[in-house]
N, C-alpha and C positions, 0 to 999 in steps of 0.2 A: 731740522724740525720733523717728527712724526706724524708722517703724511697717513691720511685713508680716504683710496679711491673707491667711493661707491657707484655701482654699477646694477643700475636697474634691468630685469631681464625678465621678458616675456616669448617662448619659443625660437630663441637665439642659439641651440645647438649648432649651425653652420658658422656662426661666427665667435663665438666665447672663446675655444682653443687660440685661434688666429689674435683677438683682443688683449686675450690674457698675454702670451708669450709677447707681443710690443712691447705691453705695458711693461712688463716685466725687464724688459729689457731697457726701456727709457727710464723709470724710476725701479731700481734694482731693489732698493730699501723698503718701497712704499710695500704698505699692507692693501690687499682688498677686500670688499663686502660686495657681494655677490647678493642682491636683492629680487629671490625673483618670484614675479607673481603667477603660480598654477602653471608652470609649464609641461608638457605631456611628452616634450619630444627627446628630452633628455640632458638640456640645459643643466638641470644640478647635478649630473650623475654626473658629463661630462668635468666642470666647475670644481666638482668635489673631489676626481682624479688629478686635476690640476693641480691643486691644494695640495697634496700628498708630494707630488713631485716638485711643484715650485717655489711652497714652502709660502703662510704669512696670507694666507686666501682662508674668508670664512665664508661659508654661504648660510642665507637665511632665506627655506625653501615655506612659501605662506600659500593656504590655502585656495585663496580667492585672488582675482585680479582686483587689486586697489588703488592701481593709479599710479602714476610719473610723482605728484607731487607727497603722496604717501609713503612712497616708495624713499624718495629722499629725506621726508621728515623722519623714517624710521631710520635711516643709515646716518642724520646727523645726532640722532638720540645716542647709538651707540656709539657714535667717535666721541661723543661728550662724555660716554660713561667710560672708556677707555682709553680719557685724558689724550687723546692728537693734538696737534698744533694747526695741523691745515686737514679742511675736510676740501674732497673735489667731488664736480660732479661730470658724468663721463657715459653717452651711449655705449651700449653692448652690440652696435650694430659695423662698427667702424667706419661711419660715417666721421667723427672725430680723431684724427690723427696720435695716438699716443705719443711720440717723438716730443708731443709740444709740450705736454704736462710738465716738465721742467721748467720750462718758461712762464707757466703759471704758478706754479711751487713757488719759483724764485720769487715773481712780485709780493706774491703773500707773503713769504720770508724778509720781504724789504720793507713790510709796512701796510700795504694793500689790503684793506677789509676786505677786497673782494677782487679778484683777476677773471676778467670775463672771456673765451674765445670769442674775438669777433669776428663776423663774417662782412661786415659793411665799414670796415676801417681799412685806411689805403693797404694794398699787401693781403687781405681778405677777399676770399671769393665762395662761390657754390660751383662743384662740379657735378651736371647729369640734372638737373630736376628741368622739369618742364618751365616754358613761360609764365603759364598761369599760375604755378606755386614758387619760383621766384616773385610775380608780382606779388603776390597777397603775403609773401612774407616779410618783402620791403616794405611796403605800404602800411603792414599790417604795426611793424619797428616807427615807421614815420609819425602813424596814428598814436602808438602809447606814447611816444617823447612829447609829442603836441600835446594830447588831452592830459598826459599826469607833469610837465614840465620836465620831466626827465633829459638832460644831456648825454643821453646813450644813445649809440647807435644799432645794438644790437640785444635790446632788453631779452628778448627772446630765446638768445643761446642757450644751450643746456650742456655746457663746455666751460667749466667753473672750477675756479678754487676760492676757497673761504679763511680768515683767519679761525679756528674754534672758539676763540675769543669773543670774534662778532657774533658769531649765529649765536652764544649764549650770552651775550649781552643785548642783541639785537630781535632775539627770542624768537629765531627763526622757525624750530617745532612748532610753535603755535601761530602758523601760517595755516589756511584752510583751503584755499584753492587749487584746483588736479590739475592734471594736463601741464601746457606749455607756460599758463595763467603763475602755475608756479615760479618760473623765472620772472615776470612782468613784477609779480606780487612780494618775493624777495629784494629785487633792485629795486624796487618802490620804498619800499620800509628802511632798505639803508640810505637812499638820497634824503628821503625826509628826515632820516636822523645825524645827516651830515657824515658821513660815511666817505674813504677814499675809497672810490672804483677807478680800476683802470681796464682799457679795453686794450688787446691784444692779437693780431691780426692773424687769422687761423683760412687753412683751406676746407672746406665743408663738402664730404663726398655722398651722393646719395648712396644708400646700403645697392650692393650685388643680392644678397643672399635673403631672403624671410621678405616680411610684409611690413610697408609702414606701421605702424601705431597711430599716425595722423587721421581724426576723424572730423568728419562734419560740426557735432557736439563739440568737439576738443577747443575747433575754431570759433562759436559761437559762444560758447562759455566764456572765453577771453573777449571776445568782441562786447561781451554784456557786463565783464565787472569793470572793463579797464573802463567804460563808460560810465558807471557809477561812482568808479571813484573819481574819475575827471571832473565831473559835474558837482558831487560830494566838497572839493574840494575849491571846488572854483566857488560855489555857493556861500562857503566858508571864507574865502579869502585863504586856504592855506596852502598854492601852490609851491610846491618843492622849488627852491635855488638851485641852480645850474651850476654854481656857482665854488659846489662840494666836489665836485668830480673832475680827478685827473683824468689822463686818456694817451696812452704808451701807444706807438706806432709800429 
């Protein structure tokens, strides 16, 4: 299947080279898109020599910072306009292991609307982040299952493959929400539409190299819609079934 990995990039010069050549090396075939918003440090020039030598890399260098969930609606626009079969979604920081993309390809390839990396299915871990952002990330996972009825353990991931299929059947471009909100508000739309997710047990490293992206706003933002739509939905009577979701260990 014609895979494309998209790759969100905000002053990631220390890590792209290092990213790309894994990647490169776990999926030989796959193509990537190279997303990146304003960076100053050299992120595309780096990316764009890559490209030359490793063949099957496009970058798309945008003006402004527009966000994680922009970022992915414009790389799933283009894998639809350039017929893929599996779009993935993949930090530029290596916090996500490329090694595994294979294992996410594959479920797609078996069937799977959606292969999530999880980090809270047995065989999933976090290495390096402090207590207090392990807690708020668990807790934060515990909160959107509860308030949207989701049977995910790790709605949150941003360590994804998709069929192309789903996201244009599932009309995923016209998602609106930024940040991490983006994964919450994706597995949201495919549980309520009956959708096979399966979750996938990944090891999660904090970045060495650059500066999170994680902000105050980022977290707030999620904590404000997944509560709208919980309550939205609850008010309605149209809590998601659990009932759709596989779950690979």
């Amino acid at each position: 299947m014609r895979t494309l990995v998209i790759l969100p990039t905000h002053q990631e010069a220390g890590n792209i080279e290092k990213v790309m050549r894994r990647l490169r090396q776990a999926l030989p075939d796959a193509h990537v898109l190279v997303v990146d918003d304003a960076s100053t440090d050299g992120t595309c020039d780096t990316a764009r020599a890559l490209g030359e030598e490793l063949g099957n890399i496009d970058v798309m260098s945008r003006p402004t910072k527009n966000g994680l969930g922009n970022a992915y609606r414009t790389g799933f626009e283009w894998g639809l306009q350039h017929q893929f079969d599996v779009l993935c979604e993949m930090d530029a920081d290596l916090s996500h292991e490329p090694e595994v993309l294979p294992e996410l390809v594959s479920a797609a390839a078996m069937g799977a609307d959606l292969a999530i990396g999880s980090r809270y299915v047995p065989g999933g871990a976090i290495r390096g982040w402090p207590k207090n952002r392990l807690f708020l990330s668990r807790w934060g996972n515990r909160y959107v299952a509860l308030l949207l009825g989701l049977a995910i353990n790790d709605a949150t991931s941003g360590f994804r493959a998709f069929r192309a299929e789903t996201v244009r059947r599932f009309d995923l471009t016209s998602t609106t929400s930024d940040g991490y909100t983006f994964q919450v508000e994706t597995t949201y739309r495919l549980v309520r539409g009956g959708a096979r997710i399966v979750e996938i047990p990944i090891v999660f490293h904090e970045r060495i190299v650059g500066a999170s992206k994680m902000s105050g706003r980022i977290v707030r933002e999620a904590l404000l819609l997944v509560t709208i739509w919980g309550l939205r939905d609850i008010i309605r009577g149209r809590r998601a079934s659990p009932t759709v979701i596989s779950r690979e260990a």
